[in-house]
Each structure stands twice: as C-alpha cells, then as structure tokens.
N, C-alpha and C positions, 0 to 999 in steps of 0.2 A: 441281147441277153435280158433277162425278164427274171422277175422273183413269183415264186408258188401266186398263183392268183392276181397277176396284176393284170388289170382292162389293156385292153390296145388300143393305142394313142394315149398313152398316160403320161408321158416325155412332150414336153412342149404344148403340150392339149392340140393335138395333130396341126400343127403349126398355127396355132391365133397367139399364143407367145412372140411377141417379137421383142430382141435385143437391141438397146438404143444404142446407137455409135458412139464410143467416147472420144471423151474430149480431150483436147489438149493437156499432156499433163502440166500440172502449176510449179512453179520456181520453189526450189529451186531442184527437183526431180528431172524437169525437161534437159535443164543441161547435162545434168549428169547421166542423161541417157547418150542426147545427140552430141554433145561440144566434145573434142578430143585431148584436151587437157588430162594431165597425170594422174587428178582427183575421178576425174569420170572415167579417166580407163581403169586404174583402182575401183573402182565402182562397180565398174562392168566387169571386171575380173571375178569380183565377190560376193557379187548378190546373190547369185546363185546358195552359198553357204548359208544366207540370211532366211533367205524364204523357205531353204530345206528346215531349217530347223524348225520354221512355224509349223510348215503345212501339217504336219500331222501329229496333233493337240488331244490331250484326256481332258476328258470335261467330268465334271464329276455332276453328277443329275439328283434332283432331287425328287422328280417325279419321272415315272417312264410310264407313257402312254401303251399300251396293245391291239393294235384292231388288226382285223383278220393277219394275223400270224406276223407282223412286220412291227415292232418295237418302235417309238418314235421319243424325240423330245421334244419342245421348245426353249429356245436361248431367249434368255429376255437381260436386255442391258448390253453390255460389251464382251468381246472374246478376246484374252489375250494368254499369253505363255508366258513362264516365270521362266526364267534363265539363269 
C-alpha cells in the first residue's frame, strides 16, 4: 500500500536501512519479562493495558509541514501521554 505519489522503494530505502539487534533488556525489565514470580506474571498479564493506552497519542503541532499532498511534523524533545 502506497499514498498518491509516493517513489518506489521509499520504505527502508530499498533495503540499505538496516535494524540493529537489541539488546538485552536492563533490570529491572528483564526479570519481569523472563523470571516466573507473581510480580512478573502480573506484569505479563497487564502490560498489554499499559501500552494500549500509549500507543495511540494526540499531539498537538504547532507547525505542519505540506509537500506534495502528505502533511508532516517534527517532534522535537520528548512524547508522552497525560493520564
């Protein structure tokens, strides 16, 4: 799927993009993924709740860019959600 005028290969820049492997997550996240404790499967039970609620955030913009018909921002600084 493609928007009105976009080049091909515009995703990934026909693969010279490459993804670095992450890394180990840091303490105290790792346990609470892998270790079986009450606190991490509570964890695991509910993060799902935690991330829904981020993932999809209003921003309020203060400038919006236009070039060929696709609207754009820039975030500068940090993104967070008020809850």
């Amino acid at each position: 799927m493609k928007f009105k005028g976009e080049s091909a290969g515009i995703c990934c820049s026909n693969g010279t993009v490459r993804i670095p492997n992450i890394d180990e997550p840091p303490e105290p996240m790792e346990t609470l993924l892998e270790s079986s404790t009450s606190i991490s499967e509570y964890f695991l039970e509910n993060i799902n709740k935690y991330n829904n609620a981020f993932h999809m955030t209003s921003f309020g913009v203060v400038e919006t860019i236009v070039e060929n018909d696709m609207p754009t921002f820039k975030i500068r600084g940090q993104v967070s959600s008020i809850i």
